[in-house]
Backbone as a chain_set.jsonl record, in Angstrom:
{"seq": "XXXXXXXXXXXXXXXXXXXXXXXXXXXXXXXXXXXXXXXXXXXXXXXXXXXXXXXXXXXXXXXXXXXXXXXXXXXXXXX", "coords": {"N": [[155.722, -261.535, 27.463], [155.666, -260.824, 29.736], [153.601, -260.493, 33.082], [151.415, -260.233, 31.714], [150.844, -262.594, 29.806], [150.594, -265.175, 30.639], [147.621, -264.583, 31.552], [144.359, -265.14, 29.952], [141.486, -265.378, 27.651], [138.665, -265.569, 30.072], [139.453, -265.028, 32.643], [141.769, -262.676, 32.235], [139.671, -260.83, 31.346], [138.728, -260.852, 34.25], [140.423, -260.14, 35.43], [141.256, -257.268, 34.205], [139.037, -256.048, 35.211], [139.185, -256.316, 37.563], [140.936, -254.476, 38.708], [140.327, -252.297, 37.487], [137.868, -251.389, 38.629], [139.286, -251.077, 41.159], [141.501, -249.155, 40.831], [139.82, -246.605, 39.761], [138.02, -246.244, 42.23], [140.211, -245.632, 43.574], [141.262, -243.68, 42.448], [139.346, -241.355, 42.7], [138.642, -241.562, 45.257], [141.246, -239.569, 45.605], [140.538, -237.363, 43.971], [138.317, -236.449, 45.869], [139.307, -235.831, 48.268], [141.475, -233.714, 47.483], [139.62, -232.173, 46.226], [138.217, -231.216, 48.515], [139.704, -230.636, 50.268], [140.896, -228.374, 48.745], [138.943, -226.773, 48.144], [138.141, -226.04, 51.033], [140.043, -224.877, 52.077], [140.399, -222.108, 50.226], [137.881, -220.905, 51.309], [138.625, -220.983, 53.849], [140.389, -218.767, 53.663], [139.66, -216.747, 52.145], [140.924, -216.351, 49.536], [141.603, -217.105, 46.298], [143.543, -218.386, 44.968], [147.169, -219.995, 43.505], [148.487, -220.828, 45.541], [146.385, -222.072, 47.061], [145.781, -224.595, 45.133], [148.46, -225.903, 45.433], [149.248, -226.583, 48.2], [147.032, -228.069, 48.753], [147.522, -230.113, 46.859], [149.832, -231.038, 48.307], [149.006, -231.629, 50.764], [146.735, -233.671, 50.003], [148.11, -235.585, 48.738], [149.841, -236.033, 50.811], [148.652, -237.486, 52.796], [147.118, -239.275, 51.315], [149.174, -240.879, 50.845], [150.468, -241.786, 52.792], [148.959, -244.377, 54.24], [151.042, -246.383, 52.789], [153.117, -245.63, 53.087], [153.233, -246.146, 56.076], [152.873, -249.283, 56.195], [155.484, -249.773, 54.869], [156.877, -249.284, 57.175], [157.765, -245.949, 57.323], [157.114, -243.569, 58.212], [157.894, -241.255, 57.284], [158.266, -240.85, 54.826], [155.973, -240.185, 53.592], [155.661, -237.713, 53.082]], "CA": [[156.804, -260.75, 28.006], [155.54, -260.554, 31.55], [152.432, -261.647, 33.507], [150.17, -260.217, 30.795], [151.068, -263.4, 28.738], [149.972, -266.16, 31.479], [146.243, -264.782, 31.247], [143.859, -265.257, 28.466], [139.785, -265.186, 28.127], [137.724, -264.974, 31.385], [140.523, -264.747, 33.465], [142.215, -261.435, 31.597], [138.798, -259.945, 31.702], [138.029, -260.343, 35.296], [141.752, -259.049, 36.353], [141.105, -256.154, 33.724], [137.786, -255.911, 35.778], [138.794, -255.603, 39.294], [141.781, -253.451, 38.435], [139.386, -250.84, 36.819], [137.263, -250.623, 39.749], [140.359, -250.535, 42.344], [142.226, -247.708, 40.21], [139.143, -246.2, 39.733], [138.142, -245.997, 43.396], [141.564, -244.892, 44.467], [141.248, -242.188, 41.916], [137.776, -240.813, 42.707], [138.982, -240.673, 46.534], [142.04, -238.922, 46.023], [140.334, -236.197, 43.957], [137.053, -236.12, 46.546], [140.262, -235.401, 49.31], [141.667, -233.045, 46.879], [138.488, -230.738, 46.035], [137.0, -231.166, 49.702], [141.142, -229.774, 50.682], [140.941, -226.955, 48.22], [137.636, -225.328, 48.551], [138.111, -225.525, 52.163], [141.625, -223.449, 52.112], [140.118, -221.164, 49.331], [136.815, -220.619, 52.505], [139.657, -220.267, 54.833], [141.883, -217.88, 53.508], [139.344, -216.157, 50.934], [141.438, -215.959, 48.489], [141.552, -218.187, 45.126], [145.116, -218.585, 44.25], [148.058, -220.797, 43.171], [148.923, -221.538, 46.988], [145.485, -222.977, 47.772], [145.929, -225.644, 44.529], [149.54, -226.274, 45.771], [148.811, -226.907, 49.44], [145.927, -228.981, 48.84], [148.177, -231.053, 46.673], [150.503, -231.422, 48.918], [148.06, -232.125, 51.831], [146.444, -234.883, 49.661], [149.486, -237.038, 48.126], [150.655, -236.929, 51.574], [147.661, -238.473, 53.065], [146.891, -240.773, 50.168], [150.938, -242.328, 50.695], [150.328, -242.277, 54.348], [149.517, -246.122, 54.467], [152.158, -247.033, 52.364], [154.833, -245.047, 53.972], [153.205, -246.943, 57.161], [153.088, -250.453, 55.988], [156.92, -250.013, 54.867], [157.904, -249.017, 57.764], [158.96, -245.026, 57.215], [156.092, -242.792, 58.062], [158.376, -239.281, 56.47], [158.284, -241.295, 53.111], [154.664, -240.01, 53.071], [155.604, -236.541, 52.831]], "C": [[156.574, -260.365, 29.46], [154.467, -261.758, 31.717], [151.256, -261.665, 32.494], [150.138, -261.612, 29.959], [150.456, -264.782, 29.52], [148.321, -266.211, 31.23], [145.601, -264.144, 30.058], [142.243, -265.66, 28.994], [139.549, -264.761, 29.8], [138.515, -264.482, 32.759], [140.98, -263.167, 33.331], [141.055, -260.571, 31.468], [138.181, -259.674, 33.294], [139.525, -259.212, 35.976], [141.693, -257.847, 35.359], [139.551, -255.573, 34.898], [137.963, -255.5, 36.876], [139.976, -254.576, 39.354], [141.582, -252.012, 38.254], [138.272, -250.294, 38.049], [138.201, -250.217, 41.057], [140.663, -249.057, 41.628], [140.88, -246.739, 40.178], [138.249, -245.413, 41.367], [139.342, -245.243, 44.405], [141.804, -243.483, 43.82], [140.165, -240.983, 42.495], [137.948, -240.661, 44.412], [140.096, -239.725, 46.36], [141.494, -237.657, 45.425], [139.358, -235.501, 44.516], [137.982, -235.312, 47.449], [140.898, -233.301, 48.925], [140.741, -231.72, 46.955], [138.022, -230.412, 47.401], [138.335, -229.981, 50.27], [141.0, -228.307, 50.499], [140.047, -225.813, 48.327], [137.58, -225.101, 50.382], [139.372, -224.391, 52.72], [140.884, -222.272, 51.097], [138.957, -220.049, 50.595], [137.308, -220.051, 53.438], [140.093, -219.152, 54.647], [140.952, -216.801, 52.945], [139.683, -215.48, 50.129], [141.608, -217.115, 47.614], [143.008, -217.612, 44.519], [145.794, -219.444, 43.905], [148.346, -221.419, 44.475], [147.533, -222.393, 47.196], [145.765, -224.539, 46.794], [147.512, -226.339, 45.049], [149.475, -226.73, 47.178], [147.953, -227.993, 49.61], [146.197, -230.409, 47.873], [148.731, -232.104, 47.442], [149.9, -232.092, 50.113], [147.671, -233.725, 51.226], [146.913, -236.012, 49.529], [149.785, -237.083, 49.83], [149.768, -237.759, 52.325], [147.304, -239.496, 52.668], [148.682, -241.348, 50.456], [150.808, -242.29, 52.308], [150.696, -243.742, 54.254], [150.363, -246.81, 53.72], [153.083, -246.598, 52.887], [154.664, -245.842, 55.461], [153.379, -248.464, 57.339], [154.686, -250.794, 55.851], [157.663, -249.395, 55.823], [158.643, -247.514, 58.4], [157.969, -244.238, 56.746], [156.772, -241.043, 57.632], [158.4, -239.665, 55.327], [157.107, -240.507, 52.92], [154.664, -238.77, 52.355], [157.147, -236.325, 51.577]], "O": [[157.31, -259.66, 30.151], [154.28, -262.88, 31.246], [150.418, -262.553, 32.334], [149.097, -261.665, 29.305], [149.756, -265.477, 28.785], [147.702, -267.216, 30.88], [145.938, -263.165, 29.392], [141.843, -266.046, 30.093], [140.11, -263.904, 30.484], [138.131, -263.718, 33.645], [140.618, -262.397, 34.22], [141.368, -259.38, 31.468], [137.452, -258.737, 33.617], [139.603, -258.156, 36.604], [142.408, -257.023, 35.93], [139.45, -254.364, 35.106], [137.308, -254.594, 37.392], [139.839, -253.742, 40.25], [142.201, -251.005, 38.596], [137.955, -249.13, 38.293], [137.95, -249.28, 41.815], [140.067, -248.021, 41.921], [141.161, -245.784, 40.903], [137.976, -244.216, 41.458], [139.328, -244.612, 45.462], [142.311, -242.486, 44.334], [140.464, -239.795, 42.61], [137.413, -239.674, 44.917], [139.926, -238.79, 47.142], [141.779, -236.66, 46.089], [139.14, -234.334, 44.188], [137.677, -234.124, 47.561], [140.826, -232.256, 49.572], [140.968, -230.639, 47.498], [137.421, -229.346, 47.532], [138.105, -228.817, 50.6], [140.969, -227.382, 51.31], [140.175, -224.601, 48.495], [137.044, -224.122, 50.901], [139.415, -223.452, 53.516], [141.011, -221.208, 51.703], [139.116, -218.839, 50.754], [136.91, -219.009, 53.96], [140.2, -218.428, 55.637], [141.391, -215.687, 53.234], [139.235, -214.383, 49.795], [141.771, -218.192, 48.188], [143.307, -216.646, 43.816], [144.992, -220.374, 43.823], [148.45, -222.645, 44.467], [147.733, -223.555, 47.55], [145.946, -225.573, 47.437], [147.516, -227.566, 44.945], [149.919, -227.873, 47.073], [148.103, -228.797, 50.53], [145.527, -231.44, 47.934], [148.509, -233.314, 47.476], [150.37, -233.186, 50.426], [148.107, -234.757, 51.737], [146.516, -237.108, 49.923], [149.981, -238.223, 50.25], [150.193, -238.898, 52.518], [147.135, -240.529, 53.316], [149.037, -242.446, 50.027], [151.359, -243.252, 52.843], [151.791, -244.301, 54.205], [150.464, -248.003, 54.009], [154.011, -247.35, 53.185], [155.687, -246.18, 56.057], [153.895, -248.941, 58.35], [155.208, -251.737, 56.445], [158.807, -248.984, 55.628], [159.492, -247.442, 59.289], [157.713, -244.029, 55.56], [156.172, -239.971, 57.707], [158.585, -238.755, 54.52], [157.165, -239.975, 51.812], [154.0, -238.56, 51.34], [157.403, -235.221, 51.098]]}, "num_chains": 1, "name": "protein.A"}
């Protein structure tokens, strides 16, 4: 029913393979960005609240879609 159906043995394990270390890598920076964001607004401000996790959201996603909002073209997509 898609592309999953094209691959089979060694093939379907290496694209399960490099998939898991991409996603995996793209995860593990965005929440290094994330925590490094938040405890530094929490240092800033010294206060531990709902605004520092919300800010440091928002800071992150828009950084992490940066180069895609740049590759297509439409660097306010990021935000």
């Amino acid at each position: 029913y898609g592309w999953h159906d094209n691959l089979r043995g060694k093939m379907l394990v290496g694209h399960i393979g490099r998939n898991l270390v991409a996603n995996s890598c793209g995860f593990a920076a965005f929440l290094g960005l994330y925590q490094f964001t938040h405890c530094s607004m929490e240092a800033g401000r010294n206060r531990c609240d709902w605004k520092n996790a919300a800010t440091a959201g928002l800071i992150t996603g828009g950084f992490m879609g940066l180069p895609v909002a740049l590759r297509a073209g439409e660097p306010r997509l990021a935000l």
